[in-house]
Structures are given as C-alpha cells and as structure tokens.
N, C-alpha and C positions, 0 to 999 in steps of 0.2 A: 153601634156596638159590635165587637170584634163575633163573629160566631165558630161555636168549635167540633171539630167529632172526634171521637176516641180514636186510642191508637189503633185498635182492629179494624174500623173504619177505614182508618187513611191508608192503612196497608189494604185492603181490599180496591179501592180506590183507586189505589197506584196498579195493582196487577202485581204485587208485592207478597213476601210473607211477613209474619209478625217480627220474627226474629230480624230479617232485613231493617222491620223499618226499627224496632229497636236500634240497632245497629247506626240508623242514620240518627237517630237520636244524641245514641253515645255520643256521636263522633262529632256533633254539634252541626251536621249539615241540617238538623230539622231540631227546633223547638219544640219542647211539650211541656207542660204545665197541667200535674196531678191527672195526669193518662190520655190527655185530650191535648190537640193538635191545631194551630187556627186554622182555618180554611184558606185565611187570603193569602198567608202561607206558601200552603200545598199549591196556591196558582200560582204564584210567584215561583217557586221552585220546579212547578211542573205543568207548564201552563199548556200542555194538550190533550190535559185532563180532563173528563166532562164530569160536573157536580149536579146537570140534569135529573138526576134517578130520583123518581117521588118515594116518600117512606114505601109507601105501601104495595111499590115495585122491588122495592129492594128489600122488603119483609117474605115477600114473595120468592125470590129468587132464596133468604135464606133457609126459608123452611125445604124448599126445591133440595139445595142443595144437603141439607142436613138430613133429609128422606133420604135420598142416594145413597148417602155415608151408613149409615144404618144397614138399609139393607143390604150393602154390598160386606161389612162385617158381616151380616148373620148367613151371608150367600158362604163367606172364607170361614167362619167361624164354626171350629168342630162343636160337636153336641157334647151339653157336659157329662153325659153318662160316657162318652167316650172321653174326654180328659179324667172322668176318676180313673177310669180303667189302665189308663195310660200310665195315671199317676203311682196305680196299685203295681202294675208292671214293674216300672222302676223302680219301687219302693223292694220287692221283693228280689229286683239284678242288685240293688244296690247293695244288700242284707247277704246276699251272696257272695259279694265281691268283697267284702269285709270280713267274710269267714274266710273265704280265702287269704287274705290277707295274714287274718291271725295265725292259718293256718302254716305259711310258708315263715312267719318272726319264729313260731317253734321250730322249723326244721333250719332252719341257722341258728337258733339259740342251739341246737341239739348238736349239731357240726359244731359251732365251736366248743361245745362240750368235749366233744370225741376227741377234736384236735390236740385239748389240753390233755386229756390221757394220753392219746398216745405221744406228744411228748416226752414222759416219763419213761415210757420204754426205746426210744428212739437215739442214735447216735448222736453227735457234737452238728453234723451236716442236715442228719433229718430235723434236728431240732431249730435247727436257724430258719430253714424251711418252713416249717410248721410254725413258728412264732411270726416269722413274714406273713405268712397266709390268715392268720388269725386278726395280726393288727391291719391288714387290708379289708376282711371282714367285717371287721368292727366298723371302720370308717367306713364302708360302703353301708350298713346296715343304719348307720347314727347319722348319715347324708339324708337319708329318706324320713326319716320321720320332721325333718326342717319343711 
C-alpha cells in the first residue's frame, strides 16, 4: 500500500518551502492528492533524500524549532503599551494633518473668492489673467481630492 505525508512534510523534507513545493505541484512535476504527497514519489524524484527521521525525532526538532520562532518574535516584538502609544501618536499627527488640510481647501476657496472680485474691477488684460489663474486653481485643487 502506497504511503503518504502531507504537503508541509515533503517540503520540509526536500529543504523546500511550502509555497515552492506548491509550486511543483502546480506545475505537475509532483502529484498530490487532497494535500498529501506519495512517498515513492518524492524517491523517485528525489532520490538523496533520507526518509530515516522517526516521528518522534521529527516531533522534536518541531517543537525545537517552533520554540525559537516565538521567542525570537517576542525578543523583535514591541510591548503593546508601546504600539497603543504609537498608535495614539499617530492617530493625533494624523487628526492634525487633516486640519491642516481643511485648513489650506479654505484658503484657496478664499483666493478664488478674491480672484472673482477683483475681476470685476480689473481691465480686459487683468481680467484674462485672473480667469487663467482661477481655472488653473480649480484644476489643481479638483486633481487632489482624485
């Protein structure tokens, strides 16, 4: 009877990642069948593999390595009283920067305010001017909110 191990397996196995062996999967260099992989297989395809390793070697080596992983997150991993803090920071540049925001769409709303008046008192040349500069305004102001 055919024997099988999952696909985490065979890519551990090979000295692979999962996604690689996905990958041979795809590509029809390796069969699997509902996530599991035959063994005689993986010798056939890769035959200077050693399938030696007793369960409870390689139960071993994954707790091993899944210790490691942990703590080298919690070694890189800031404390969450410093990500809220981090978060309240930002949250208050960002509340910032959006009054500013609003504050500078008034002071071009308020330019092109002006602009329109002083149109009206303005000659045939100020006025071509000032209409130019108005509908430049606009388009630059009506770019930015895209």
């Amino acid at each position: 009877m055919a024997k099988y191990v999952n696909v985490a397996k065979a890519a551990r196995l090979l000295g692979i990642s999962r996604s690689r062996m996905q990958e041979l999967i795809r590509t029809g260099e390796l069969q699997a069948f509902e996530g599991q992989v035959e063994v005689q297989q993986l010798r056939s395809k890769f035959p200077a593999l050693a399938f030696n390793e007793s369960p409870i070697e390689e139960r071993a080596k994954i707790i091993k390595d899944t210790a490691f992983g942990e703590r080298l997150q919690k070694l890189m991993e800031p404390p969450a009283d410093v990500l809220k803090a981090k978060i309240r920071r930002l949250s208050v540049d960002l509340n910032v920067e959006r009054t500013k925001a609003r504050d500078y769409q008034g002071i071009i709303e308020d330019l092109l305010k002006k602009l329109s008046e002083m149109q009206q008192f303005s000659n045939e040349s100020q006025r071509r001017i000032i209409h130019e500069l108005n509908l430049w305004l606009v388009a630059r102001f009506e770019s930015t909110k895209e």
